[in-house]
FIZA-690215 format. One record per residue (C-alpha): residue in one letter; x, y, z. Coordinates in steps of 0.2 Angstrom, whole numbers, padded with zeros to 4 digits, always signed. Example, Ala and Ser with C-alpha at 12.3 -4.5 7.8 and 13.67 -1.06 7.14 Angstrom:
// FIZA-690215
A+0062-0022+0039S+0068-0005+0036
***
This chain:
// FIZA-690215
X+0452-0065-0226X+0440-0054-0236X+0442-0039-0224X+0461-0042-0227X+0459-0041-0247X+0449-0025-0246X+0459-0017-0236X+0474-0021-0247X+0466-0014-0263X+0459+0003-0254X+0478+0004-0247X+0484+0000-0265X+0474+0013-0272X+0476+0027-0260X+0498+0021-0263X+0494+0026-0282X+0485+0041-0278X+0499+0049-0268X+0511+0045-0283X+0501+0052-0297X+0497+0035-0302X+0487+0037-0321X+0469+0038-0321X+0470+0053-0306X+0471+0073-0310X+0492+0078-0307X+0489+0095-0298X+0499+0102-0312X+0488+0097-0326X+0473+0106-0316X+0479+0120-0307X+0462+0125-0306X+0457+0110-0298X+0457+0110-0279X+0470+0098-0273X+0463+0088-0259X+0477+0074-0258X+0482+0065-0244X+0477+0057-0227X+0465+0067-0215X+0458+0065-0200X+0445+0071-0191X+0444+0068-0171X+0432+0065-0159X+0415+0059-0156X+0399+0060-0159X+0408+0071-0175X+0397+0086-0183X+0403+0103-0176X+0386+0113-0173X+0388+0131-0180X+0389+0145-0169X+0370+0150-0174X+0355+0145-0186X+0347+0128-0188X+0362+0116-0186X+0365+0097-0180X+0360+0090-0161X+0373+0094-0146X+0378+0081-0132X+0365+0083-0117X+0377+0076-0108X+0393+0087-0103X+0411+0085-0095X+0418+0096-0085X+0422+0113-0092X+0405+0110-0102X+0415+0100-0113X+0402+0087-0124X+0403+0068-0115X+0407+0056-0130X+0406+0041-0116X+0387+0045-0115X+0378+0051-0130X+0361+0063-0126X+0355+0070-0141X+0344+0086-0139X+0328+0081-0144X+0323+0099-0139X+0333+0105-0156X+0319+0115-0167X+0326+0108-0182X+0317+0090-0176X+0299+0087-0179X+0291+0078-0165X+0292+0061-0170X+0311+0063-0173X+0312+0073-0157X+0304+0057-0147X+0316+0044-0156X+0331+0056-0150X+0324+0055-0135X+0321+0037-0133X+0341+0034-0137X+0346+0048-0123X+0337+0040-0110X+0346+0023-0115X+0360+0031-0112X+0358+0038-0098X+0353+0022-0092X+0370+0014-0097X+0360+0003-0110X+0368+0005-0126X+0359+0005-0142X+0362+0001-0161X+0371+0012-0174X+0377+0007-0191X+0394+0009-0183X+0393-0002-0168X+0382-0017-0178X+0393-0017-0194X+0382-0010-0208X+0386+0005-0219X+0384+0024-0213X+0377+0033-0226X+0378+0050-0227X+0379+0061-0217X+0380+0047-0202X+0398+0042-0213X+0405+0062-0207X+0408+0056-0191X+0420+0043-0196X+0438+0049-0191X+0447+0049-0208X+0448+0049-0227X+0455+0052-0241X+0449+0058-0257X+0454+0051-0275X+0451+0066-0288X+0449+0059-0305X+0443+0066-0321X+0426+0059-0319X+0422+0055-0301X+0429+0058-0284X+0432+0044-0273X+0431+0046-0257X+0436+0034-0244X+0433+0032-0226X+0446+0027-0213X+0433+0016-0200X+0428-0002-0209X+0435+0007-0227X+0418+0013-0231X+0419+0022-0252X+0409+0032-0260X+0408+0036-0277X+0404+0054-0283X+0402+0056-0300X+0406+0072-0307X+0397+0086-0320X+0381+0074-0321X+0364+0072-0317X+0355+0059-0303X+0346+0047-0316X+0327+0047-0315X+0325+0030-0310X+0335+0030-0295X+0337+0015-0286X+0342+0018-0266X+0357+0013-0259X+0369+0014-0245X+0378+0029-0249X+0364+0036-0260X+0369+0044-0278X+0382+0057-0277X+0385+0069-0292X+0399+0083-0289X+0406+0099-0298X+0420+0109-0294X+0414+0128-0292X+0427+0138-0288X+0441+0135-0273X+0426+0121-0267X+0421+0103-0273X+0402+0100-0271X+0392+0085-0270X+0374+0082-0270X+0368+0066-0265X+0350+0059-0264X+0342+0040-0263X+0351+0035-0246X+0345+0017-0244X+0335+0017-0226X+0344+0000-0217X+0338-0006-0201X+0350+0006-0191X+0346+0021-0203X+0352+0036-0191X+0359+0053-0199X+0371+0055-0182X+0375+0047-0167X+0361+0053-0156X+0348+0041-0168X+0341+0055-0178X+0331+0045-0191X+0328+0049-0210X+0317+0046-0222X+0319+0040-0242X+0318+0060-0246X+0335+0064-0238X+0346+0077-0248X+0362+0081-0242X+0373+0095-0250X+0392+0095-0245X+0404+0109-0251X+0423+0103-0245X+0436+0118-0246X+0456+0122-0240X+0457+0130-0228X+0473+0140-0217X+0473+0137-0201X+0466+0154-0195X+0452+0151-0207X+0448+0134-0198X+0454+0139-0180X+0434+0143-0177X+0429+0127-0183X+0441+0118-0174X+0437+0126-0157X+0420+0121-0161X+0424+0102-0162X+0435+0102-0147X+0421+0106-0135X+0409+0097-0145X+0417+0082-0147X+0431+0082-0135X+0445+0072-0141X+0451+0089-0152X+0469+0081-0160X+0466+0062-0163X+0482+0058-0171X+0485+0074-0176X+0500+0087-0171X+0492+0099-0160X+0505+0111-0167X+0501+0109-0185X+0498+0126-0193X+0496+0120-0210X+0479+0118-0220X+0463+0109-0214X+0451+0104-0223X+0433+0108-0221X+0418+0098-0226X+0403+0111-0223X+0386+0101-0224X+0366+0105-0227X+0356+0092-0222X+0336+0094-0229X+0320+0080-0224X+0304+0086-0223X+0299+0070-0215X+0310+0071-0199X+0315+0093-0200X+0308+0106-0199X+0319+0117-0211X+0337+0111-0217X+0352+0112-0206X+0370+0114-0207X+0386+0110-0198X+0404+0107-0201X+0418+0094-0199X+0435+0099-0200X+0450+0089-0206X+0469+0090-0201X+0482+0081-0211X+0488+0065-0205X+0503+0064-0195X+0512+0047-0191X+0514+0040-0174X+0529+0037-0165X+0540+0025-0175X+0528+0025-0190X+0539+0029-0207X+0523+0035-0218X+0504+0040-0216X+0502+0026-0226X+0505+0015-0212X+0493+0024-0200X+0479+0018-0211X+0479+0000-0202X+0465-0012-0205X+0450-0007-0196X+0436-0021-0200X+0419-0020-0191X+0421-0036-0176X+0412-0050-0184X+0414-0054-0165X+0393-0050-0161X+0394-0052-0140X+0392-0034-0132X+0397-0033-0114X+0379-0038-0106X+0372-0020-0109X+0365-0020-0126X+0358-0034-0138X+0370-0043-0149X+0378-0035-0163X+0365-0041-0179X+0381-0047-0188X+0374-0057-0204X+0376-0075-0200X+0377-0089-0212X+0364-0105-0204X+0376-0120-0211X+0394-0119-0216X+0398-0117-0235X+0411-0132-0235
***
């Protein structure tokens, strides 16, 4: 029941979102705000799109046919110079899991929160633009955060899930700078177990972009993560938009990196009347039995029943 109720009040504030509901900028009375409205997603899986060249985010060892990334069995390249040994080893570790058909834990599979930039890889969001944060949403288990605008990180920061997020508008882009990610015991920045430590920075700048503008982008994440249109139409020529990412931790990289996710506007499924109805409850299984090939999910449990 508790899953049911959140999910009600995230689908209650993305409904008043989309019909200018008070409290959220109307386009018109900020033209030169960025309009980022709406349902997106963002398909496939493990979910970064490595850049063409520099220091940028782990490829998928293991390949499909066509060299197309396998999303059924996650390698990490633990030979990535961006890693510094000890990361290079966990990333390592998980691969050979993998191959081994053991799975292994994420915050994803054992029901805790993402963080940042882990969260990226979820397949959706929307963003809520008011005058002094930006709330941004995540379609898998509803995960928010909170990015409070034109302010400072406070001195005494306290960790938490999603870190402290502080944004500005500059220009055609919103940027958010967030720092103090809480390190859980599934603390991973990607799929491929890449760890991080409590000095985690992560800079995102999210833009519009046209379809030409993104077509690079997207042809990146088609062979990088293979599943190229999740619940998107393939024809769609209309905007994307593009979350470009710099990770920076001296304790697990050797310099900062960068990659990219790219977003395509929801589109409903076949005999769907509205995006709203494509965002359908998607709770973390409090079910915590894998299939015999991996430990138990670590579900919190209570010991004795409250009543």
């Amino acid at each position: 029941m508790q899953g049911v109720r959140y999910f009600s009040a995230v689908a209650i504030a993305a409904t008043a979102f989309l019909f200018g509901a008070h409290g959220v900028i109307p386009v018109s009375a900020a033209a030169d705000i960025p309009d980022f409205g709406g349902f997106w997603n963002h398909a496939g899986l493990p979910g970064f799109e490595p850049l063409a060249s520099g220091p940028t985010s782990l490829v998928n060892l293991s390949r499909r046919e066509g060299n197309v990334s396998n999303n059924m069995q996650l390698v990490g390249d633990f030979r990535n110079p961006i890693l510094q040994p000890d990361a290079a080893a966990t990333v390592r570790k998980f691969g050979e899991l993998s191959l081994s058909h053991v799975g292994y834990p994420t915050p994803r599979n054992q029901c805790w929160p993402g963080g940042v930039p882990f969260e990226f890889t979820n397949n959706g969001l929307i963003m809520l633009q008011k005058p002094d944060e930006v709330l941004i949403v995540y379609r898998g288990d509803h995960q928010v955060r909170h990015v409070r605008l034109n302010a400072g990180h406070p001195a005494n920061l306290i960790p938490s899930w999603y870190g402290d997020s502080i944004g500005h508008y500059e220009g055609d882009a919103l940027v958010v700078d967030t720092v103090g990610v809480k390190i859980g015991p599934f603390a991973m920045v990607d799929w491929y177990g890449t760890p991080h430590t409590s000095a985690l920075h992560v800079v995102e700048q999210y833009r519009l972009l046209s379809y030409e503008q993104a077509k690079e982008a997207l042809e990146r994440n088609a062979k990088e993560n293979f599943i190229a249109n999740f619940r998107a139409n393939p024809n769609d020529r209309g905007k994307r938009l593009q979350l470009f990412f710099t990770v920076d931790d001296p304790g697990v990289f050797t310099t900062p990196w960068s990659a990219t996710v790219t977003y395509g506007k929801a589109h409903p499924l076949p005999g769907r009347i509205s995006e709203i109805s494509e965002w359908e409850e998607q709770v973390c299984a409090e079910n915590p039995h894998k299939y015999g090939t991996e430990k138990d999910a670590a579900v919190p449990a209570a010991a004795h029943p409250d009543f």
